[in-house]
C-alpha positions as a LaTeX table, in Angstrom:
\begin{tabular}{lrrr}
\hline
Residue & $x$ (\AA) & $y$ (\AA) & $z$ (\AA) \\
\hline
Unk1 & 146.30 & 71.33 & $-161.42$ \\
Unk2 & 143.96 & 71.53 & $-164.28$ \\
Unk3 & 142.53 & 68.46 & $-166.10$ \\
Unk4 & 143.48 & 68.29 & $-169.78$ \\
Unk5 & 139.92 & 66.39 & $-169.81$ \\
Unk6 & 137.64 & 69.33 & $-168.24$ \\
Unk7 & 135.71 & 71.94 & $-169.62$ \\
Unk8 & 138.36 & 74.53 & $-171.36$ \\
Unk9 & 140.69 & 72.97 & $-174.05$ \\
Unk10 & 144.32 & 71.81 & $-172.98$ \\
Unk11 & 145.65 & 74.72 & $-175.49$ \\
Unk12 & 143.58 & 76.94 & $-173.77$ \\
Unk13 & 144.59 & 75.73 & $-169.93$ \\
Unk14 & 148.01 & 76.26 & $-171.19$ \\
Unk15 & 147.60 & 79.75 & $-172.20$ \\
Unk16 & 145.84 & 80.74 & $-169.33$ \\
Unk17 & 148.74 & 79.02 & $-166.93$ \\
Unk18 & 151.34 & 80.93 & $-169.22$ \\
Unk19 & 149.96 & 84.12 & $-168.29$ \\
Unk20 & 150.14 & 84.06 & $-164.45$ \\
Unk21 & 148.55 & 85.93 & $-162.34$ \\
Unk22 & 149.20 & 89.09 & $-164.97$ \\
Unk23 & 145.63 & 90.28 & $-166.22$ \\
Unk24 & 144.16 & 93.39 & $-168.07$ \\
Unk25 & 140.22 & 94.33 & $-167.56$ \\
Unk26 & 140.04 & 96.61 & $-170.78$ \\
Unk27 & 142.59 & 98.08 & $-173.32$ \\
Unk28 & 142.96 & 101.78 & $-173.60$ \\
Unk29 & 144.26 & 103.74 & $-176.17$ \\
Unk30 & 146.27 & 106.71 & $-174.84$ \\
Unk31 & 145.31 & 109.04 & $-177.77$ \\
Unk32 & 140.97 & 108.46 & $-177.32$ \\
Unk33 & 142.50 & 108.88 & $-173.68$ \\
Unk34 & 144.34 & 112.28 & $-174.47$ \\
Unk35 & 140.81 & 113.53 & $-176.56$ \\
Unk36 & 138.33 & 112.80 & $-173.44$ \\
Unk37 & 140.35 & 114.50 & $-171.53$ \\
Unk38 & 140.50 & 117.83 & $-173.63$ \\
Unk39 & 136.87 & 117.01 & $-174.17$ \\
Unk40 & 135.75 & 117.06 & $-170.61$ \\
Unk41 & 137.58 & 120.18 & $-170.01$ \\
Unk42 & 136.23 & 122.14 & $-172.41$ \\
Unk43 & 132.72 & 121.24 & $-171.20$ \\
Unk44 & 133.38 & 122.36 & $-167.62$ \\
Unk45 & 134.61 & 125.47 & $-168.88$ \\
Unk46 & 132.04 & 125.80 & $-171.23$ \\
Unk47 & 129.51 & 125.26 & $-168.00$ \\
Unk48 & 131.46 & 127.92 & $-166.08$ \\
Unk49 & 131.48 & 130.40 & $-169.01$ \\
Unk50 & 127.26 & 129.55 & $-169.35$ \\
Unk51 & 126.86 & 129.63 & $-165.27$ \\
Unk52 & 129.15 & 133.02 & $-164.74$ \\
Unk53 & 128.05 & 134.96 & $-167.34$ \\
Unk54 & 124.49 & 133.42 & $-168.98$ \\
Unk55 & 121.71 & 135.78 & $-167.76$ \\
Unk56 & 118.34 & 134.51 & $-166.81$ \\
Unk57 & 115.26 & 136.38 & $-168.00$ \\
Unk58 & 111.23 & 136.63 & $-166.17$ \\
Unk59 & 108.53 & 138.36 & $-168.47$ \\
Unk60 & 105.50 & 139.75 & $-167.30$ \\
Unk61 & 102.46 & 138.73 & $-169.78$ \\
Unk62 & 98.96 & 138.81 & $-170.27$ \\
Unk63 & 96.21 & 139.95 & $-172.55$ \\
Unk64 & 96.02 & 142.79 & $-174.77$ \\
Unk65 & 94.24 & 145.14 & $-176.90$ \\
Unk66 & 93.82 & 147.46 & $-179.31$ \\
Unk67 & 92.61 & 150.84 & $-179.28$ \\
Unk68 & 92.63 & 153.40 & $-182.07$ \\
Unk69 & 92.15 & 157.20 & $-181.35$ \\
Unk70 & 89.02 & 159.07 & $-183.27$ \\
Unk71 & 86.77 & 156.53 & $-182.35$ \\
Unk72 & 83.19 & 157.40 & $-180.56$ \\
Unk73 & 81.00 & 154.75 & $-178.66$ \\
Unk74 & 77.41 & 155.79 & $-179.28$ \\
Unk75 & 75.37 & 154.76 & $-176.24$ \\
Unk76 & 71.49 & 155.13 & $-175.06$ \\
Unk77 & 70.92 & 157.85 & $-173.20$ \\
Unk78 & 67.58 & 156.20 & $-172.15$ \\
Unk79 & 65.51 & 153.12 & $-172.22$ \\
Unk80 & 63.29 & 152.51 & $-175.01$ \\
Unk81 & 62.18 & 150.63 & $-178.18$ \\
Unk82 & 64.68 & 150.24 & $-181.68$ \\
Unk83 & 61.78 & 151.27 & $-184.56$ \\
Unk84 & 64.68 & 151.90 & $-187.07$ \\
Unk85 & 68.03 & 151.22 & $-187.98$ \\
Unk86 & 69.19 & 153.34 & $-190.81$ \\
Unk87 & 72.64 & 152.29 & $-191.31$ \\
Unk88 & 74.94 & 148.94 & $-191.55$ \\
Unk89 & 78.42 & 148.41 & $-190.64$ \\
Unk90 & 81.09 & 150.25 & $-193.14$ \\
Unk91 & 78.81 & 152.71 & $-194.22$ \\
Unk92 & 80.10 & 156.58 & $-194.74$ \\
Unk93 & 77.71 & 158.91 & $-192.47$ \\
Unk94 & 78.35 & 162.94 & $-192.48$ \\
Unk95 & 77.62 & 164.98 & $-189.30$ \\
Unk96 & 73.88 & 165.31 & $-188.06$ \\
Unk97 & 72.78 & 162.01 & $-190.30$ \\
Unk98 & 70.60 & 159.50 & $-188.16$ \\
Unk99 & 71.04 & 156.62 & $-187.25$ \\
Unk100 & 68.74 & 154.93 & $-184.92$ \\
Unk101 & 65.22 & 156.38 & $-184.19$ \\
Unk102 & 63.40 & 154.77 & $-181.18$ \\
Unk103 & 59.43 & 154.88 & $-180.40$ \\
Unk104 & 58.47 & 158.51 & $-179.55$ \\
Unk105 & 54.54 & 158.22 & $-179.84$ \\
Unk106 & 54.35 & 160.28 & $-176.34$ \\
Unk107 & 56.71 & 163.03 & $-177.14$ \\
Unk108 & 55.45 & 163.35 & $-181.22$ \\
Unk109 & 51.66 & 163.64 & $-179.40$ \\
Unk110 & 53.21 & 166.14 & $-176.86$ \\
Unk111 & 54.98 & 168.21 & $-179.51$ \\
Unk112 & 51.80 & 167.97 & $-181.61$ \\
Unk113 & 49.29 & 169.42 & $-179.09$ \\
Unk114 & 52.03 & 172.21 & $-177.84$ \\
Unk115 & 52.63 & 173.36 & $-181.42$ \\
Unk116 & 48.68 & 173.29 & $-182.03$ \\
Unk117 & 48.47 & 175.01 & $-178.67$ \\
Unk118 & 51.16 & 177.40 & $-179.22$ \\
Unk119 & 49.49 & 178.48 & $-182.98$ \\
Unk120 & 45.67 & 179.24 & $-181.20$ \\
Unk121 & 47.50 & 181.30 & $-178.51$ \\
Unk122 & 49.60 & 183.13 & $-181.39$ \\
Unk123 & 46.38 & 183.39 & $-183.52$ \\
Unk124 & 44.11 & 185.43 & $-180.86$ \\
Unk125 & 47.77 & 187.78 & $-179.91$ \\
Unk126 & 47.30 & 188.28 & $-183.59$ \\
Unk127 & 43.49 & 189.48 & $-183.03$ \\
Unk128 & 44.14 & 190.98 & $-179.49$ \\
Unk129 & 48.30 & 192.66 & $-180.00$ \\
Unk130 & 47.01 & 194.35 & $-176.30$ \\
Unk131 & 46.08 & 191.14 & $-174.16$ \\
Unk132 & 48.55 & 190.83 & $-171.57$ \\
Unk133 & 47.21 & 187.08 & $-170.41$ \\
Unk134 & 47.92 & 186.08 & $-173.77$ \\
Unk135 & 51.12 & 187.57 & $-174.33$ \\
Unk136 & 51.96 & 185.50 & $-171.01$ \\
Unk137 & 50.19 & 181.95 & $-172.36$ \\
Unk138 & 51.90 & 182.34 & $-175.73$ \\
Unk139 & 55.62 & 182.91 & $-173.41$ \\
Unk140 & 54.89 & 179.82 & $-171.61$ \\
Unk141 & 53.66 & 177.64 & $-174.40$ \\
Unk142 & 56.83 & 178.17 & $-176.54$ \\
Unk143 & 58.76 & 176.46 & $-173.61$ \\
Unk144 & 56.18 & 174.28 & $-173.29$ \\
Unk145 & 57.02 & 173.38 & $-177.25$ \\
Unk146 & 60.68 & 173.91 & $-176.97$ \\
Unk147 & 60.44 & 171.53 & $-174.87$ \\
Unk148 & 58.40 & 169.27 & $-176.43$ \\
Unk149 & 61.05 & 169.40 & $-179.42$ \\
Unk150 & 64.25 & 168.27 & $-177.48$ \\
Unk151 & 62.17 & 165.39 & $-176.04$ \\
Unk152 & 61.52 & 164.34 & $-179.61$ \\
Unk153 & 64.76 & 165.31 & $-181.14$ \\
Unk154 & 66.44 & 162.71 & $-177.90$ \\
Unk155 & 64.29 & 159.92 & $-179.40$ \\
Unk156 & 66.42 & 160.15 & $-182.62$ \\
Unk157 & 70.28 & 158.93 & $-182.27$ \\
Unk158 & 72.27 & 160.93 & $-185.01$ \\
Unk159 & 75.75 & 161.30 & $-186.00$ \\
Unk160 & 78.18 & 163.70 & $-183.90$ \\
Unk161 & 80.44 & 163.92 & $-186.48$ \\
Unk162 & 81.61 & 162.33 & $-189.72$ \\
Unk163 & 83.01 & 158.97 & $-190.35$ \\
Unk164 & 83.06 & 155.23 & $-190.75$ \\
Unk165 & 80.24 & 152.93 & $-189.10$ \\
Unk166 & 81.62 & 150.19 & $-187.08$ \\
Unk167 & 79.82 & 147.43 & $-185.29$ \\
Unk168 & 75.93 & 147.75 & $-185.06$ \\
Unk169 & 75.13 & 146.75 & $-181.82$ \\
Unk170 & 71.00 & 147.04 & $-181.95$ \\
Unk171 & 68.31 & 145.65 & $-183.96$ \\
Unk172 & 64.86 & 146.84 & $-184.92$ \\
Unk173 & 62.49 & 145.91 & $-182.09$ \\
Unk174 & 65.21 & 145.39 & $-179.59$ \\
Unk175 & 64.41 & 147.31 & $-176.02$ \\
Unk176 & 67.61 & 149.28 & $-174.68$ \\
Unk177 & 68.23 & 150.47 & $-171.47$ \\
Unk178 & 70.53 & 153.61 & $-170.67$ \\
Unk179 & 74.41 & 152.90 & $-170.87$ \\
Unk180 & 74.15 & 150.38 & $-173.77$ \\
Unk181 & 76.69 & 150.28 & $-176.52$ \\
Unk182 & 74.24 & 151.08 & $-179.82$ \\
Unk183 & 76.55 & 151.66 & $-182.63$ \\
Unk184 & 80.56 & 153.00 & $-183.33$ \\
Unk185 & 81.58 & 155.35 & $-185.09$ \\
Unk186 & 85.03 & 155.70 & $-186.50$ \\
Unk187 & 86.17 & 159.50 & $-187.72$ \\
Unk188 & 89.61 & 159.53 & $-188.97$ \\
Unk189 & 92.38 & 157.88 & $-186.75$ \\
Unk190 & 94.41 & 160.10 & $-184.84$ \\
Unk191 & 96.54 & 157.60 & $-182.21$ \\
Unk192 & 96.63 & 153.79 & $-181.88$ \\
Unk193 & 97.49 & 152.14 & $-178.95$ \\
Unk194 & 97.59 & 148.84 & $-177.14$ \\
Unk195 & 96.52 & 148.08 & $-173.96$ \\
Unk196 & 97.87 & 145.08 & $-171.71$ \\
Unk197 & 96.85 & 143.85 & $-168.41$ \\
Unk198 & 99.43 & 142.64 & $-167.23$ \\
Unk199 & 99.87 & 141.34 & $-163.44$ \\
Unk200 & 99.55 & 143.25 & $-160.19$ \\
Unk201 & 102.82 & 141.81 & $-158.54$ \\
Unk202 & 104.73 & 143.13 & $-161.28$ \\
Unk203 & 103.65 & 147.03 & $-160.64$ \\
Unk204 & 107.32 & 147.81 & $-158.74$ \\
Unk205 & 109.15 & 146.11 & $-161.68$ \\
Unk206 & 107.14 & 148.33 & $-164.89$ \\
Unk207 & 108.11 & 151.25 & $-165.97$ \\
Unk208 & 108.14 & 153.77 & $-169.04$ \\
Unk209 & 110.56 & 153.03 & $-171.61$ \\
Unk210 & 110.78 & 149.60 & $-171.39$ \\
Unk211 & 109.79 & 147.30 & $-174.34$ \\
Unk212 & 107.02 & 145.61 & $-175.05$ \\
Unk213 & 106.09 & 142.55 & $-177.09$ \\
Unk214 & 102.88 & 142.29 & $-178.78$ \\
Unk215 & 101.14 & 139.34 & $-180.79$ \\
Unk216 & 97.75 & 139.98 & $-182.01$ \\
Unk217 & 95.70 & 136.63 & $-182.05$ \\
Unk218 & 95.71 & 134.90 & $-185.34$ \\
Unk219 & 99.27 & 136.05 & $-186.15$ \\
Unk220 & 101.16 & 134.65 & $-184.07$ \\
Unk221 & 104.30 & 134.80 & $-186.36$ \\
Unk222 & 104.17 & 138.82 & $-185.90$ \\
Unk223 & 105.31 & 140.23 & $-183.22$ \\
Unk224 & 105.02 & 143.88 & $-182.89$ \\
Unk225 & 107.98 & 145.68 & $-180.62$ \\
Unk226 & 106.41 & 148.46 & $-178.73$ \\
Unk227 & 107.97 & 150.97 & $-175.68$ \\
Unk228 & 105.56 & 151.48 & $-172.74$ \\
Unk229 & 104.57 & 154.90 & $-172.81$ \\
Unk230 & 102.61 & 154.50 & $-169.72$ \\
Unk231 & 102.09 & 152.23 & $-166.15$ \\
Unk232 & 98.85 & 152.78 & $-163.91$ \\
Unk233 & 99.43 & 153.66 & $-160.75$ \\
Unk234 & 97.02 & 151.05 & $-159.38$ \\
Unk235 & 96.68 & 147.21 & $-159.28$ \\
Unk236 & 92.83 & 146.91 & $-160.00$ \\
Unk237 & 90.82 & 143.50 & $-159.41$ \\
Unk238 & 89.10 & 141.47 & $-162.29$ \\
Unk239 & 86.05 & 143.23 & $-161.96$ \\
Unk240 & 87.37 & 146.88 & $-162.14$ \\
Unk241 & 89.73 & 145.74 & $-164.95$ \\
Unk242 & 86.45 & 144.23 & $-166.89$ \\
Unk243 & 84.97 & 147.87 & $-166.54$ \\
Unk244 & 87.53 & 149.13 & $-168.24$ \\
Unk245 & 88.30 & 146.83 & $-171.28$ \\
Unk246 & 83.88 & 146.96 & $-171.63$ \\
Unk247 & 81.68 & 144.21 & $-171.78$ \\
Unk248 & 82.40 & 143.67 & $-175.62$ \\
Unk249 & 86.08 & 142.54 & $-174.50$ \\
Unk250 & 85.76 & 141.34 & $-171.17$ \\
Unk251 & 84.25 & 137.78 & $-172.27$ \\
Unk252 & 87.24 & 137.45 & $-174.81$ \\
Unk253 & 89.43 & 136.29 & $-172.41$ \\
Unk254 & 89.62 & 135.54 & $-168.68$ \\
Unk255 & 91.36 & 138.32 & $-165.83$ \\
Unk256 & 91.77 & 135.85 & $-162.90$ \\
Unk257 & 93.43 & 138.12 & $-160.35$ \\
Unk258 & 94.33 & 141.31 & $-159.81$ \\
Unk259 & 95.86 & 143.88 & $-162.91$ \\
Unk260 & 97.97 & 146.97 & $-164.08$ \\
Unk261 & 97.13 & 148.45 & $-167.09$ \\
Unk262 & 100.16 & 149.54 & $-169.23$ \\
Unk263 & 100.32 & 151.08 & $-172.44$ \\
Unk264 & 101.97 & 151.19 & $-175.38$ \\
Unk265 & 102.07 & 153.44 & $-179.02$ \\
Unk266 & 101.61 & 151.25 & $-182.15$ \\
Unk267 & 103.93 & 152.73 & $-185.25$ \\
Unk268 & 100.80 & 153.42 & $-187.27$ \\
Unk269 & 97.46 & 152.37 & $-187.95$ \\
Unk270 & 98.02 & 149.35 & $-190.26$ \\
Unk271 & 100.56 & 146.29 & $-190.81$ \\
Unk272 & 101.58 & 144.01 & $-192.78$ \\
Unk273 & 101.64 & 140.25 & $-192.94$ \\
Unk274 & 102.90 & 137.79 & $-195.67$ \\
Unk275 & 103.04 & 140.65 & $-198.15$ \\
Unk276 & 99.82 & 142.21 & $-197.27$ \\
Unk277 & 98.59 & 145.18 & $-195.51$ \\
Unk278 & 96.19 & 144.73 & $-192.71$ \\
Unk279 & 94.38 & 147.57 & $-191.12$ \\
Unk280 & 94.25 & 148.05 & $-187.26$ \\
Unk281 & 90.57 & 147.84 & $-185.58$ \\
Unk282 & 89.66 & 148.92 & $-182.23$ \\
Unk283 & 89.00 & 145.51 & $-180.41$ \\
Unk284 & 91.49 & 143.05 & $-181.84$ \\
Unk285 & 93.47 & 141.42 & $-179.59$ \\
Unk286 & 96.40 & 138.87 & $-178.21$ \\
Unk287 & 98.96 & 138.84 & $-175.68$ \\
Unk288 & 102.03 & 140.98 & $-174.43$ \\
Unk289 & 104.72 & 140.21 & $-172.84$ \\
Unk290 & 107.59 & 142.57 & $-171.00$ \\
Unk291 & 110.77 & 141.75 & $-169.46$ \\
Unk292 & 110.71 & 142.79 & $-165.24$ \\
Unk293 & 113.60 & 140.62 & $-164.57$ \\
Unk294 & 117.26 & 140.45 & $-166.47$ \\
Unk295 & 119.89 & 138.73 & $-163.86$ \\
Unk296 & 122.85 & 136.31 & $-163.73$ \\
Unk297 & 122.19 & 132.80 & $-163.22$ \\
Unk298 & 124.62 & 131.96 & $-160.76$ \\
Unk299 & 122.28 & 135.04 & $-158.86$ \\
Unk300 & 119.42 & 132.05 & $-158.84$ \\
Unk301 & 122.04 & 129.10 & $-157.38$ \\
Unk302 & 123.83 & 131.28 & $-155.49$ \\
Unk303 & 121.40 & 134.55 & $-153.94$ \\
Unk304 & 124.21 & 135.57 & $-151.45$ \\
Unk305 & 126.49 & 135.88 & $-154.25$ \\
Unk306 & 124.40 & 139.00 & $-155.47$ \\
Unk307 & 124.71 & 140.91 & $-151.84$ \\
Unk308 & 128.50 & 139.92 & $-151.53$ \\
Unk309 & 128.64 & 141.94 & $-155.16$ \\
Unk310 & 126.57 & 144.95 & $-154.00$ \\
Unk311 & 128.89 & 145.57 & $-150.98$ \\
Unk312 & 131.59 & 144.62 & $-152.83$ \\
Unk313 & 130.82 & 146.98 & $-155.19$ \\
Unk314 & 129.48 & 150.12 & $-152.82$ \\
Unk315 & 133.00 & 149.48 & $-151.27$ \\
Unk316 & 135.23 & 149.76 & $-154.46$ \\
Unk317 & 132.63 & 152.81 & $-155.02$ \\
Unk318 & 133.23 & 154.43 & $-151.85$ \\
Unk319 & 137.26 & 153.97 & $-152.08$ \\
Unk320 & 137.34 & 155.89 & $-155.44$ \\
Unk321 & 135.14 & 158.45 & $-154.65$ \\
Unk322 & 137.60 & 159.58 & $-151.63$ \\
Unk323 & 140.35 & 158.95 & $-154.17$ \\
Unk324 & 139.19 & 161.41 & $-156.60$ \\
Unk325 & 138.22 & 163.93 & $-153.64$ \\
Unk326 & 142.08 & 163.93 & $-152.20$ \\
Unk327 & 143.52 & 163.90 & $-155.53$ \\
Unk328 & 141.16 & 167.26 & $-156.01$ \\
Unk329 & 142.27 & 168.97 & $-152.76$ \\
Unk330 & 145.98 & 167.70 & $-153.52$ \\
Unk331 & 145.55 & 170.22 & $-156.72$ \\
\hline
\end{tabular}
C-alpha cells in the first residue's frame, strides 16, 4: 500500500496503481521505423557494391627531372687556372667563339721558342736549299711547333657549336681539375624528356606504355601526363644513381635506397601555367608517380579469393577451349 502522505502525490500514486504492471520503455513510430530500415539496407548494399567492385590502387613515386635534347656539358679536360671568362649566362655564342681561357704561360713560352726555332732553321734551308741536317731539323721542329700549338690551342675552351649559354659554372681565378662541369651550352632543342627514379622493388611491376604523372616543383597544380617510353634494366644504389643525375642534381634531393631509372617524352619544350607560357630547362625538377598496382579490394581482405578466381577462371577457360575444338571437328 502506498501512503497518500509520501513522496509522489496521491494523483500520481493513483495513476501509477491504475496502470498495473503494463509499462512501455520508449515509443516508436512505425513509419521512422519503416525509413531505418530501408536506410540500413541501402548502406549494406552500398558497402557490398564499394567492397565487390571498388578497386584499390599502389603508385610507385619518387624524384624527377628534366632533360632537354641539344644540350652540351662543357667540362675541363685538365687542371688549371680560370684567367678569363668571356661570356655570361643567356648569351648567343656561334661555333669556334671562346669562352674560357686558362693560364698557358708554359705552352705560349714553348710555342714561342719552337716558332723562333723553327724560323732560324727555315732561314739557313733558305741559305743552304742542299743541307740535308737541316732539311731534317726544320722536319722535326715543325712537330716540335705543331705541337706546341695544340698545347696552347687546349688552354683555350671554345664553342663546339652554336647556341644559348646556360649556367656558368667557373669564375676568374678559380683552379679546375679534369671532369669539372665549366659552362652549358644549349643549341636548339631537339627531344625533352623526364627522368624519374623511381624504386628498385618496383622493377617487375614497370613497363613501357604505362602512364606517368609528373609535377615539376613549384607547380604543384600542373600535372603533366606522360607514357614511359623506357625502364632500365637495373636497380642501381644511391651512389650509382647520383652518378647519373650529376653532382649539380644529386644534392637537390635525397636517393635513400636503391633505384630504376624510367623515362618518359614531354609533349614539347614549353608549358603553360595560369595563362602563361613557361619554357622547359634542363635541371628543373619534382616528383612522378606511376601506377604498379590496380586490384579489387575484397583481393586485400580476402587474398584467397584472388587464386579461387584464377582457377576458377583457367577452368571456365579450359572448358571452352575444348568446346570450340569439338564443335570444329564436328564440322
Amino acid at each position: 500500500m502506498f501512503k497518500t502522505g509520501g513522496l509522489f502525490r496521491r494523483e500520481a500514486v493513483e495513476h501509477q496503481r491504475a496502470r498495473g504492471l503494463r509499462a512501455e520503455l520508449i515509443a516508436l513510430d512505425d513509419s521512422a521505423t519503416a525509413w531505418g530500415f530501408w536506410l540500413v539496407c541501402a548502406g549494406m548494399l552500398a558497402a557490398g557494391a564499394f567492397f565487390a567492385l571498388g578497386r584499390l590502387y599502389e603508385y610507385a613515386s619518387g624524384p624527377a627531372f628534366v632533360q632537354l635534347g641539344g644540350r652540351t656539358t662543357l667540362t675541363a679536360t685538365a687542371s688549371g687556372l680560370v684567367v678569363s671568362v668571356f661570356v655570361q649566362p643567356g648569351d648567343r655564342v656561334r661555333e669556334g667563339d671562346e669562352l674560357v681561357r686558362f693560364y698557358a704561360s708554359d705552352e705560349q713560352a714553348e710555342l714561342a721558342a719552337a716558332a723562333k726555332e723553327f724560323d732560324n732553321q727555315l732561314a739557313k734551308l733558305l741559305l743552304r736549299p742542299d743541307d740535308a741536317v737541316t732539311r731534317e731539323a726544320l722536319v722535326a721542329l715543325r712537330s716540335r711547333l705543331e705541337l706546341a700549338e695544340q698545347r696552347t690551342a687546349r688552354r683555350v675552351l671554345r664553342a663546339p657549336h652554336a647556341g644559348i649559354v646556360g649556367d656558368v659554372r667557373v669564375r676568374e681565378g678559380q683552379l679546375v681539375e679534369p671532369g669539372l662541369r665549366m659552362i652549358d651550352l644549349q643549341g636548339p632543342v631537339t627531344s625533352a624528356t623526364v627522368t624519374a627514379l623511381l624504386p628498385g622493388r618496383y622493377r617487375p611491376m614497370l613497363h613501357a606504355g604505362s602512364q606517368l604523372r609528373f609535377q615539376l616543383d613549384g607547380f604543384n597544380l600542373l600535372t603533366h601526363e606522360l607514357v614511359v617510353t623506357r625502364v632500365g634494366e637495373q636497380i642501381v644504389g644511391p651512389s650509382e644513381a647520383a652518378r647519373f643525375v650529376g653532382r649539380d642534381l644529386a644534392d637537390a634531393f635525397s636517393i635513400s635506397g636503391p633505384v630504376v631509372l624510367v623515362q618518359a617524352d614531354l609533349r614539347g619544350s614549353a608549358f603553360e601555367h595560369d595563362g602563361q607560357k613557361f619554357e622547359f630547362s634542363s635541371g628543373m625538377y619534382g616528383k612522378a608517380e606511376t601506377i604498379v598496382r590496380n586490384e579489387l579490394i575484397a583481393y586485400a581482405f580476402l587474398p584467397s579469393m584472388k587464386q579461387w578466381l584464377r582457377r576458377a577462371e583457367h577452368l571456365v577457360g579450359q572448358h571452352v577451349h575444348a568446346l570450340i575444338e569439338r564443335v570444329q571437328h564436328v564440322q
